[in-house]
PAZAPA-4460 file (N, C-alpha, C; in steps of 0.05 Angstrom, whole numbers, plus 32768, in hexadecimal, padded with zeros to 4 digits):
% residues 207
    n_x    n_y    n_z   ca_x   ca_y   ca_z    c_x    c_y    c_z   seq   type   mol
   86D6   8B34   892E   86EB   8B2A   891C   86F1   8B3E   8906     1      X     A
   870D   8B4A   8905   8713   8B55   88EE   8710   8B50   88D6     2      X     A
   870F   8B62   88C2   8706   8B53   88A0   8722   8B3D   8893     3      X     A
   8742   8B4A   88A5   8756   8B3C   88A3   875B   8B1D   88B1     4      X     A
   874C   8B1F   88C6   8747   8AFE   88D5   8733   8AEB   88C2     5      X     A
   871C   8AFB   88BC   8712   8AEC   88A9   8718   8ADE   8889     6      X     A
   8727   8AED   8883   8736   8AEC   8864   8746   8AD7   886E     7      X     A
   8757   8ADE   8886   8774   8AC4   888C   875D   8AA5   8895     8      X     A
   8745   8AAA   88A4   873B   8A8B   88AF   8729   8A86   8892     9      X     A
   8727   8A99   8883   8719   8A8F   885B   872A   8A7C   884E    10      X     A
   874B   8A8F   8851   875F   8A7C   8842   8769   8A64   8854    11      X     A
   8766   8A5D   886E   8768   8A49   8878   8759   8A2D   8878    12      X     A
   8739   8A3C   8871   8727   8A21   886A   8727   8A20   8851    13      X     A
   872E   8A2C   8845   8738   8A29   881F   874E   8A14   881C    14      X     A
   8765   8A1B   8835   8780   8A03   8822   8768   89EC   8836    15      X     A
   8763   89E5   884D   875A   89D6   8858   874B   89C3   8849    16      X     A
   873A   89C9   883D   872A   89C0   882C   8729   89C1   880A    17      X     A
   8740   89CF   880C   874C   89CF   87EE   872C   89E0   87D4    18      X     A
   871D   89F0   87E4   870C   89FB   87D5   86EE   89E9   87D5    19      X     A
   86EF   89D1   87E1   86D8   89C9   87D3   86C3   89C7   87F0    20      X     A
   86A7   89C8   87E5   8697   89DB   87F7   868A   89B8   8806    21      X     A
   8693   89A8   87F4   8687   898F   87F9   8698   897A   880B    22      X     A
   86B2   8985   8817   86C2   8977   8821   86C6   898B   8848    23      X     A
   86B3   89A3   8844   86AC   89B0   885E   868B   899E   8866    24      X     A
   867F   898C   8857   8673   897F   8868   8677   8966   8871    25      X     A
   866D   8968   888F   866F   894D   889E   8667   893A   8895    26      X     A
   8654   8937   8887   8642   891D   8880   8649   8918   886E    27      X     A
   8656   892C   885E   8665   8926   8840   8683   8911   8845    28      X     A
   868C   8919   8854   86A6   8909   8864   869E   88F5   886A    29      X     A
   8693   88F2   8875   8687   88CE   8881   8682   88C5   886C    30      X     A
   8670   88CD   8850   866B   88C2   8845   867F   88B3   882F    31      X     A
   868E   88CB   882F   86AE   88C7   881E   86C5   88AE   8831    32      X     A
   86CA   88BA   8853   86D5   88A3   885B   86C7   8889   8853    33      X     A
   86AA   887E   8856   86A2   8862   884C   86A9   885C   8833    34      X     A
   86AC   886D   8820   86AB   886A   8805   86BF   8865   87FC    35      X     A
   86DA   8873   880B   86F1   8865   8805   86FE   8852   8812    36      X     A
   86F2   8848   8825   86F9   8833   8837   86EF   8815   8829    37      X     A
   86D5   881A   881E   86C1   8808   8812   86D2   87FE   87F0    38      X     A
   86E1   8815   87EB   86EF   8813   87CD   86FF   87FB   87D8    39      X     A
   8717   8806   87E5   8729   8804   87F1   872E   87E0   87F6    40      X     A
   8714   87DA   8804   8710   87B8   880F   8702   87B0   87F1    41      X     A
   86F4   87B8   87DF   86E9   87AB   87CB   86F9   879D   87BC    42      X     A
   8712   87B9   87B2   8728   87BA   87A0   873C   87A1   87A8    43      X     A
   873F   87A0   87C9   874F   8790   87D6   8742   8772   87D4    44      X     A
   872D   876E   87D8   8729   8758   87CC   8724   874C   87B2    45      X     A
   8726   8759   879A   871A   8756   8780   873E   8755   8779    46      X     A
   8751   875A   8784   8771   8753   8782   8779   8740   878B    47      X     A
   8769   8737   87A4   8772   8725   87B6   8786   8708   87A6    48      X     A
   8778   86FD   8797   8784   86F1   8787   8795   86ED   877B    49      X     A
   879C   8702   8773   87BF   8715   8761   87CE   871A   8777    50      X     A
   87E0   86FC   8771   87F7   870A   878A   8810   8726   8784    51      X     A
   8802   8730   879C   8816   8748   879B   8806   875F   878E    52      X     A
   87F3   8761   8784   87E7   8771   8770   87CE   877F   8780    53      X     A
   87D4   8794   8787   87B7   87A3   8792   87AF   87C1   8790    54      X     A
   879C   87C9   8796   8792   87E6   8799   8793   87F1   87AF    55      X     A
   878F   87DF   87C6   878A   87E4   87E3   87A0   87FA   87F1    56      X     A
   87B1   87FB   87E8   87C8   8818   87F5   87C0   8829   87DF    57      X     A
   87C2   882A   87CC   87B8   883E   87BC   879F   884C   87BE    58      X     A
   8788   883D   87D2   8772   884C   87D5   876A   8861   87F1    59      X     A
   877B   8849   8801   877E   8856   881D   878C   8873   881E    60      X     A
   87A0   8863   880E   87BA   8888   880E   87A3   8897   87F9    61      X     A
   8799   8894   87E6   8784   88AB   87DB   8772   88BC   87F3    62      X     A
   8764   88A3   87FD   8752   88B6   8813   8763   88C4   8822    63      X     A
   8775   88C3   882C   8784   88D6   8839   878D   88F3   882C    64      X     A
   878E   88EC   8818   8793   88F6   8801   8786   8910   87FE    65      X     A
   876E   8909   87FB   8750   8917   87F5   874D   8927   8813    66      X     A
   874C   8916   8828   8738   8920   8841   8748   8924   8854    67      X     A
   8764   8923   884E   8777   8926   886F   877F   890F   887C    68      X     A
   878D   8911   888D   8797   8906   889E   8789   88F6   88B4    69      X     A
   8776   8907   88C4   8756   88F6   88D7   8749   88E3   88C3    70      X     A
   8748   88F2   88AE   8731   88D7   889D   8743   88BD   888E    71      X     A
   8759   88C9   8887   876D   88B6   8884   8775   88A1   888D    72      X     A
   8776   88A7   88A7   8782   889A   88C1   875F   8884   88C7    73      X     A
   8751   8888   88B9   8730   887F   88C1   8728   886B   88A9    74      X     A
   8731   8871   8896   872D   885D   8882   8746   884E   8880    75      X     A
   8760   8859   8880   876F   883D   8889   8766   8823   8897    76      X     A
   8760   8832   88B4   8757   8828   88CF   873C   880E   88C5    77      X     A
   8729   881A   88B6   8710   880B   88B0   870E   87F4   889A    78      X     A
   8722   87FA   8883   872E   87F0   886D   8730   87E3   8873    79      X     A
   8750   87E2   8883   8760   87D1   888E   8757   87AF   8894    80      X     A
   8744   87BD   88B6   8738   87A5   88CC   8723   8791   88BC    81      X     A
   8717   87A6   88A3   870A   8792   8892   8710   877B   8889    82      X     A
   872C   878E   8866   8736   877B   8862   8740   8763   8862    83      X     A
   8751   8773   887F   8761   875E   888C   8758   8747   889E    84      X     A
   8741   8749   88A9   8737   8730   88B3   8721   8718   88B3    85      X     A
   8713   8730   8896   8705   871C   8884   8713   8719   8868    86      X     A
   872A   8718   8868   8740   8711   8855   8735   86F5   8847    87      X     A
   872C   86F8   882B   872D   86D7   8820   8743   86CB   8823    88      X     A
   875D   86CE   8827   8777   86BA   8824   8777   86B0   883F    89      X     A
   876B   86B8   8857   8765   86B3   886C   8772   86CF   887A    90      X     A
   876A   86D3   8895   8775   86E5   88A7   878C   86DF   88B6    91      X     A
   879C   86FA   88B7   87BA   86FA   88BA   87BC   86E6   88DC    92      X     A
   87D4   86EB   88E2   87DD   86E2   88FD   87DB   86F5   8910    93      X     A
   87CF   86FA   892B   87CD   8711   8939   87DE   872C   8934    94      X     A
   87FC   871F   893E   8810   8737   8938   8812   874C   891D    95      X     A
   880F   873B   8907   8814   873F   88F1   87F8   8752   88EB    96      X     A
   87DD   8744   88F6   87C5   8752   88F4   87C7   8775   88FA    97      X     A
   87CC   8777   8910   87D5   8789   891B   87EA   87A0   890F    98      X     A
   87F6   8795   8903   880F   87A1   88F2   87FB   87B1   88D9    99      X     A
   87ED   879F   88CC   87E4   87A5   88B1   87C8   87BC   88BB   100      X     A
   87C0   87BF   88D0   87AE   87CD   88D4   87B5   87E7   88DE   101      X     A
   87DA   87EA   88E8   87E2   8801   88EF   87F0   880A   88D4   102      X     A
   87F8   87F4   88C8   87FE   87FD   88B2   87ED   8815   88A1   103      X     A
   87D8   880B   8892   87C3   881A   8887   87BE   882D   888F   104      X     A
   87BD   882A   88AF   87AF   8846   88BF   87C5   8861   88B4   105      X     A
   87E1   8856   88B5   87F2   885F   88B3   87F7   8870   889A   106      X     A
   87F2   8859   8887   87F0   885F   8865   87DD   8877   885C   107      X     A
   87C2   8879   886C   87AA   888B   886D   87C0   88A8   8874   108      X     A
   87C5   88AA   8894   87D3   88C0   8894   87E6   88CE   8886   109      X     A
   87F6   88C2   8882   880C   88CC   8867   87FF   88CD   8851   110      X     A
   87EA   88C0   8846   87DE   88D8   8834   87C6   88EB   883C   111      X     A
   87C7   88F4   8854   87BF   890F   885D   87DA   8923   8863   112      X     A
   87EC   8919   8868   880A   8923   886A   8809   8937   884E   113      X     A
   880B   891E   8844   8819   8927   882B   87FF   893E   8814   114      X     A
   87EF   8934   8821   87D1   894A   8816   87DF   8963   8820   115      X     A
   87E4   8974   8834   87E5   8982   8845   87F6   898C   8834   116      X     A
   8815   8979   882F   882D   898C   882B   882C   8993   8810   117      X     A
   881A   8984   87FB   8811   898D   87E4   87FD   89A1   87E4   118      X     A
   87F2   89A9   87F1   87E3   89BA   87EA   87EE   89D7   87F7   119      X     A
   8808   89E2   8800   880C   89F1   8808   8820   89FB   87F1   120      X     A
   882C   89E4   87DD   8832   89ED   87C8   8827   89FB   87B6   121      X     A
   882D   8A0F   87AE   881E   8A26   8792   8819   8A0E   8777   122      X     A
   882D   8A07   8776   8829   89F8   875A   8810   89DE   875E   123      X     A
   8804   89D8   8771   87FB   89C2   877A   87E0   89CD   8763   124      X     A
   87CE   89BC   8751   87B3   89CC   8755   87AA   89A9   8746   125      X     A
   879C   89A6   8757   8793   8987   875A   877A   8989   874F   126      X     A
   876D   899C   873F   8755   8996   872F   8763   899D   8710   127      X     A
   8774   8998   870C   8784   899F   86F6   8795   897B   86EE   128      X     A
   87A4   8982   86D7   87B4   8969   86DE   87C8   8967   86E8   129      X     A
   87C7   8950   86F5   87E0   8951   870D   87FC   8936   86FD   130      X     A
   87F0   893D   86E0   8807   892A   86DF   8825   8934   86D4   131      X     A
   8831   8942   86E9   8847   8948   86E6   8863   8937   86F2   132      X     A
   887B   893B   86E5   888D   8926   86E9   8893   892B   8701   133      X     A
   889F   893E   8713   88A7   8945   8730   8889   8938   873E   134      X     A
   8867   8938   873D   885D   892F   874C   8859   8915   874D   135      X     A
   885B   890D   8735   885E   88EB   872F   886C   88DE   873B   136      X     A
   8880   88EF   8743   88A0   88DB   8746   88A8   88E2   8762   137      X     A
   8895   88F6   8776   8892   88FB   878C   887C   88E5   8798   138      X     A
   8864   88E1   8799   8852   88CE   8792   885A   88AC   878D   139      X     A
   886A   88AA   8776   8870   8894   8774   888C   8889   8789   140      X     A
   889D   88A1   8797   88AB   889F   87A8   8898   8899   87BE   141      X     A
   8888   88A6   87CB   887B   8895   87E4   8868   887E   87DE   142      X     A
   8857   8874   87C5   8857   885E   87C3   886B   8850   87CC   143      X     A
   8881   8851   87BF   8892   8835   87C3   889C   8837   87DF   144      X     A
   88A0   8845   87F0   88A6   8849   8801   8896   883F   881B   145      X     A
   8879   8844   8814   8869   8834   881F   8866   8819   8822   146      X     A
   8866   8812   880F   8866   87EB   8801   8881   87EB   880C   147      X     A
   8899   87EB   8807   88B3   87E8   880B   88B5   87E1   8828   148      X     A
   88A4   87F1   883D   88A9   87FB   8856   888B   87DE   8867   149      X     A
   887A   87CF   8855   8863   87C5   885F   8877   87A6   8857   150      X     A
   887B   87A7   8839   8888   8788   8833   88A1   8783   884C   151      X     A
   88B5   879A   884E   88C7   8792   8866   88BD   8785   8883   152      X     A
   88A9   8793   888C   88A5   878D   88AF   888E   8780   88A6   153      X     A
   887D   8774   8893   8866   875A   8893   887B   873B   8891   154      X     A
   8891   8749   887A   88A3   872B   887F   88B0   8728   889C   155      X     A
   88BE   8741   889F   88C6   8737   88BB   88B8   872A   88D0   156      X     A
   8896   872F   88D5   8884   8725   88E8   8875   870C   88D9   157      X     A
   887C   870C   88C3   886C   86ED   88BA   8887   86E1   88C3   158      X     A
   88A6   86E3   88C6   88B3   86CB   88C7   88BE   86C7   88DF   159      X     A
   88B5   86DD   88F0   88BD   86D8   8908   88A4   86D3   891F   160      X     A
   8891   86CF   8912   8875   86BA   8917   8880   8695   8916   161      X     A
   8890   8696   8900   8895   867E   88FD   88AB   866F   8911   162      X     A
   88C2   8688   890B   88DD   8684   8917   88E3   869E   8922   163      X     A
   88F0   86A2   8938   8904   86BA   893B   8920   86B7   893D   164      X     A
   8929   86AD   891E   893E   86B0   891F   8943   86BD   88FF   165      X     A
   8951   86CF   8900   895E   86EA   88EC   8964   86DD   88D2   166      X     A
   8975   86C7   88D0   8977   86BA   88B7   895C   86AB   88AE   167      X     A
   893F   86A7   88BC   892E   8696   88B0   891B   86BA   88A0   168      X     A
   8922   86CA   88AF   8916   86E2   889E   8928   86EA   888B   169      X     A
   8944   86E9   8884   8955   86EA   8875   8951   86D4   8855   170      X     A
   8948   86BF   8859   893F   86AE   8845   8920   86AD   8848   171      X     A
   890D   86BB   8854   88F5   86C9   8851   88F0   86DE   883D   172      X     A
   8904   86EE   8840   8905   8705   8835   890F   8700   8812   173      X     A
   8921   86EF   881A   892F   86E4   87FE   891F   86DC   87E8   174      X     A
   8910   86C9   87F3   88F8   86B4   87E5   88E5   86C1   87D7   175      X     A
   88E5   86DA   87EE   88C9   86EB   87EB   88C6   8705   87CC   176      X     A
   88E6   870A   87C9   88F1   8724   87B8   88DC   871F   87A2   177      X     A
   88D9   8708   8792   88D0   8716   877E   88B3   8714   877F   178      X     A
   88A3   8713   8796   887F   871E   879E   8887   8734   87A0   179      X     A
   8895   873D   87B5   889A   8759   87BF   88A3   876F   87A7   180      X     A
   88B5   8768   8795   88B8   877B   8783   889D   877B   8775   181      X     A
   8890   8769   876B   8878   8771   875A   886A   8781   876C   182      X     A
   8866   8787   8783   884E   878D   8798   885E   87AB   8796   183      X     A
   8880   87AC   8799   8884   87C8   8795   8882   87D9   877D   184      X     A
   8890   87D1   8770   8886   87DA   874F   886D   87E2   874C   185      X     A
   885B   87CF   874B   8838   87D2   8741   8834   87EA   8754   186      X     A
   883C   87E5   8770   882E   87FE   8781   8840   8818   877C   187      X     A
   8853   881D   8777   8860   8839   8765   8855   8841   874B   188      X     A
   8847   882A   873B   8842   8839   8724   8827   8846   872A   189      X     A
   8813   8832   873F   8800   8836   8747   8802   8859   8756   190      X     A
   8814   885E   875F   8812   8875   876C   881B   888B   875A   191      X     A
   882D   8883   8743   8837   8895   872D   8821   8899   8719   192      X     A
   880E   8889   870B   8800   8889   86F4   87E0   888B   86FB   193      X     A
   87D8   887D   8712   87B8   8886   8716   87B0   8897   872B   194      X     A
   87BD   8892   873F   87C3   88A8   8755   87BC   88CE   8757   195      X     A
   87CD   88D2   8743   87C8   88ED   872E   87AC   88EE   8726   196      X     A
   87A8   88DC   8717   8791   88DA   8708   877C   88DE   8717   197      X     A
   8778   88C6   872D   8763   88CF   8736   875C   88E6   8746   198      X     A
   8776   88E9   8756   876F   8907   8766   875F   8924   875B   199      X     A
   876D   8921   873F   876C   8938   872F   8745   892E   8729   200      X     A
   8745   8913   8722   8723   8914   8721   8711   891D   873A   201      X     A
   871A   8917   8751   870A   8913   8766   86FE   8931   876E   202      X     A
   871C   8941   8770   871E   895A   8771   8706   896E   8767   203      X     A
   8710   8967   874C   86F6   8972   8734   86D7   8965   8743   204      X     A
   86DA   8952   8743   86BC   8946   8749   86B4   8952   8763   205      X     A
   86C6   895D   8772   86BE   8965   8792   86BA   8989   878C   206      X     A
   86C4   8995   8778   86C8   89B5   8779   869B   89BE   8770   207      X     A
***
């Protein structure tokens, strides 16, 4: 191997891992996937109560966040099947079950997505503070976008569980606006104001 192959596969496990020596081990990763999977269902149930009001997308998209897209896609996935079917409000309806567990999985990856496309940016430096207005307001754009994109197709499958007909999800949806806005709001600021915050801690705590 040339001294130039090695320099290019140096700087490759550098953005990969964003520098930290503790996120190239395996056992460190497992330990991190449980840990944020474990947040993730704690947080989700200690909200459970507060309608509309949670941490649970905000933690999942963190781990992704932190560890990529595979681990992402793994604490969604684990989060999720928890949550969701030892749910205190009771457990969903099959279809809908199903939804909320591809959901998450989903939620995990896009913030490995979005890890990726941030860190190829120069200006990115995530052990620093990240509370700048363009990342806030990039951030708080896929929050809402998320929530926006889970409240649409959970109402559609809770009301067409009931009925399949277009106007009973049309006054579903209606009824539903003002849970749904609190659930979007809270989860945009959630993604604008701690989001930042913690990455920029975690970061530090991992270098």
């Amino acid at each position: 191997m040339s001294l130039e192959d090695y320099k290019t596969m140096e700087l490759d496990k550098k953005e990969k891992y964003n520098g930290s020596v503790w996120l190239e081990k395996n056992i460190f990763r497992i330990v991190l996937i449980s840990t944020f999977s474990a947040l993730a269902v704690v947080l989700g149930y200690a909200l459970a109560y507060i309608p509309n009001v949670e941490l649970f997308t905000l933690m999942i998209f963190l781990g992704g966040l932190i560890l990529g897209k595979r681990d992402g896609i793994i604490i969604g996935l684990l989060s999720s099947f928890v949550f969701v079917f030892f749910n205190p409000l009771g457990t969903s309806p099959l279809p809908l079950f199903i939804y909320q567990i591809i959901h998450y999985s989903l939620t995990g990856l896009i913030g490995g997505i979005t890890r990726g496309f941030l860190l190829k940016k120069k200006d990115f430096k995530p052990k620093e503070d990240l509370y700048s207005f363009r990342l806030m307001a990039f951030l708080g754009l896929i929050g809402a976008m998320i929530t926006f994109i889970y409240d649409i197709i959970s109402t559609l499958m809770g009301a067409f569980i009931v009925s399949f007909s277009l106007e009973f999800f049309i006054v579903s949806y209606i009824y539903g606006i003002p849970f749904t806005t609190v659930h979007l709001i809270g989860n945009t600021l959630e993604f604008i104001f701690i989001l930042p915050g913690l990455t920029s801690l975690i970061y530090k705590l991992l270098d």
